[in-house]
Every structure is written in structure tokens, then in C-alpha cells.
N, C-alpha and C positions, 0 to 999 in steps of 0.2 A: 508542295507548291514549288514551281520553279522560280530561280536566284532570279533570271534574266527577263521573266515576267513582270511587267507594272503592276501591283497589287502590292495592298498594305491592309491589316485585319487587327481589330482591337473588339470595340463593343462598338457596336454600331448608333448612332443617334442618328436622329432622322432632321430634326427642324434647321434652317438658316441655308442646309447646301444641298444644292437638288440632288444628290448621290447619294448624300448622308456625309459623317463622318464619324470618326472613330473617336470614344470619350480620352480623354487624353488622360484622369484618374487614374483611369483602370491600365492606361498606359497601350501602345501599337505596335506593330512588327513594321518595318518596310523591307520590300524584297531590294536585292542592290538595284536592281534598273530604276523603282521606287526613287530611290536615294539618288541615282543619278539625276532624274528629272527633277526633286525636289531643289537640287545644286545647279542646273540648268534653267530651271522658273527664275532664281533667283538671278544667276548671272545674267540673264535675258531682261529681265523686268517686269515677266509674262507673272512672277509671284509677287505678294509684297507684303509688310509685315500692314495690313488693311485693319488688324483688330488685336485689342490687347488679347481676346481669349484663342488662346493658342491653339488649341484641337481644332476650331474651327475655323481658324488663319490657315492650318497645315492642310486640313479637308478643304476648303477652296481651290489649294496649290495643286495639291493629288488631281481634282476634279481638272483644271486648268491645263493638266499637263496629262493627263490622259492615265490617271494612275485607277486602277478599279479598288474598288473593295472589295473582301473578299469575304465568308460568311467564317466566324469561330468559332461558333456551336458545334458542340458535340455530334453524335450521328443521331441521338436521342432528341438534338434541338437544345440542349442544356446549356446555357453560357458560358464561357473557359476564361473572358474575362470582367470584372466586375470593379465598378465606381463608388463602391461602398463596401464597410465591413462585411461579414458573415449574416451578423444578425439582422440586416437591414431585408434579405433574400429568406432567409430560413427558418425563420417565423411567417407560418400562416393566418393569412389577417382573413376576417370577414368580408365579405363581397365590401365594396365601399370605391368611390371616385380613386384614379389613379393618384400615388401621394407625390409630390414635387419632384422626387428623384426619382419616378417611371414614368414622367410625358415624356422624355427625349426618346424614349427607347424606340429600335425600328422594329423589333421582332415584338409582340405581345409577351410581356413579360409575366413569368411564372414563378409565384411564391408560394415557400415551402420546401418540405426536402427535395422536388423534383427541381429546383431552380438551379441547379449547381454542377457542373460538368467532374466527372471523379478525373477530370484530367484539368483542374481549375490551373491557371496561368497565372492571376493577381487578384489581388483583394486591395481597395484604396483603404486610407484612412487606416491604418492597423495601427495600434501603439506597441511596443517592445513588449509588454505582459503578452497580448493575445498572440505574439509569435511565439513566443517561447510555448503559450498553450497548443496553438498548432501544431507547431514540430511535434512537442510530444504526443498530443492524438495520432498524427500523422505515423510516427515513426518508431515510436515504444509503447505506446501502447496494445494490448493484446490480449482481445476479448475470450473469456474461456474457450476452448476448442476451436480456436484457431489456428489453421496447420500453417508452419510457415513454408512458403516456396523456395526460400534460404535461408540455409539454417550455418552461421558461423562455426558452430561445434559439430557439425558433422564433417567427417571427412567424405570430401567427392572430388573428381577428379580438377576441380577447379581451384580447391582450397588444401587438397593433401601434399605434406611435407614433401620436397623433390628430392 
């Protein structure tokens, strides 16, 4: 994505702004042009703080000032950013009415292990234990015969003595 492009990308919700906006939880990118016009709405008047809930004070502004959305889904469709823990996405539940926190969504939302992009961005709502659990799934952990693509103790031309 281009800096000088109007586009800003999070999790899309869909209800209050005809565009949609981006959950502000799960947290958004603005491209700098983004960021100019969100500092130009404002100096203009054309923004204005209209609502205490803020993702969708900011998606107003974006919409107002010609900011697009952009899509963060994976190329699988998987979401990269998320307005709830882990657990909330990666337990599959039984067909059943959408629960509170999947009406805003703009894409049909998928739970279970396919819900989750292996290039995930944020997780809202995390306490300090389930990071620390992260990290280490993420990062030391290493399920039997798993070859690693870098291996600290090997010497290769990137890591051998000079």
C-alpha cells in the first residue's frame, strides 16, 4: 500500500457509516495522506469529535474526507486484525444466531481454526499471562520434527565469525 494513498485498514465493521469503519479494539493503520486529511477535517471543521465512540467518530472523518478502507484479510480471507482474544475466534461453535461481537463485522465472520490470518496484527483484550503464552507458542516453541529455517548454532554465511 502506498504512504501517499488515502486508505486506512483495521477490522472492518460495517453498521453507523456507509463505508464501514475500522474496530478501533483491534486497533488501524492510516496511510500518511490518511493522517493528513484526518488533521485537515479537523482544522477545517469538515471532522468533529460528533461521538464519544471513537472508531466510529474516526470512520465518519475518513468517510468525510475521502479516506477509503482498505481490505486486511489475508489472501485466504482470514482476518490479521481482531477485537477479541484468541479464544473468542478459535473455538468452533455450533451453527447458532451471530453472538454480540460478530453483528458489526463487514466480512462473514469465520470460526475456528480457519478464522485467523498466520500473519495476525492484534488481538484486543489480552491480559499479560496470555502474552507471555503467545510469545512462547509463537517463538520457542517446537513441535517434534520441525526443521528450523534459522538455526542460531549453525554457522552460515550470515552468522559465521568474521
Amino acid at each position: 500500500m502506498i504512504p501517499e494513498k488515502p486508505w486506512y485498514v483495521g477490522r472492518r465493521f460495517t453498521p453507523f457509516i456507509s463505508q464501514g469503519y475500522m474496530s478501533g479494539g483491534a486497533g488501524y493503520v492510516l496511510s500518511k495522506e490518511a493522517l493528513r486529511r484526518f488533521i485537515k477535517g479537523f482544522d477545517t471543521g469538515q471532522c468533529t469529535h460528533f461521538s464519544t465512540i471513537e472508531d466510529m467518530a474516526l470512520g465518519k472523518c475518513m468517510e468525510t474526507m475521502k479516506v477509503k478502507l482498505a481490505d486486511s484479510r489475508d489472501v485466504k480471507g482470514r482476518q490479521t486484525f481482531h477485537s477479541y482474544p484468541p479464544g473468542y475466534y478459535l473455538i468452533r461453535q455450533l451453527p447458532r444466531p451471530r453472538p454480540w461481537y460478530l453483528i458489526y463485522e463487514h466480512y462473514e465472520p469465520i470460526e475456528g481454526p480457519g478464522c485467523c490470518s498466520d500473519f495476525v496484527v492484534s488481538f484486543h483484550y489480552i491480559y499479560a499471562v496470555q502474552l507471555y503464552a503467545l510469545e512462547y507458542l509463537t517463538y520457542h516453541l517446537r513441535p517434534y520434527g520441525y526443521k528450523h529455517r534459522f538455526n542460531p548454532d549453525e554457522k552460515t554465511e550470515f552468522n559465521a565469525p568474521m
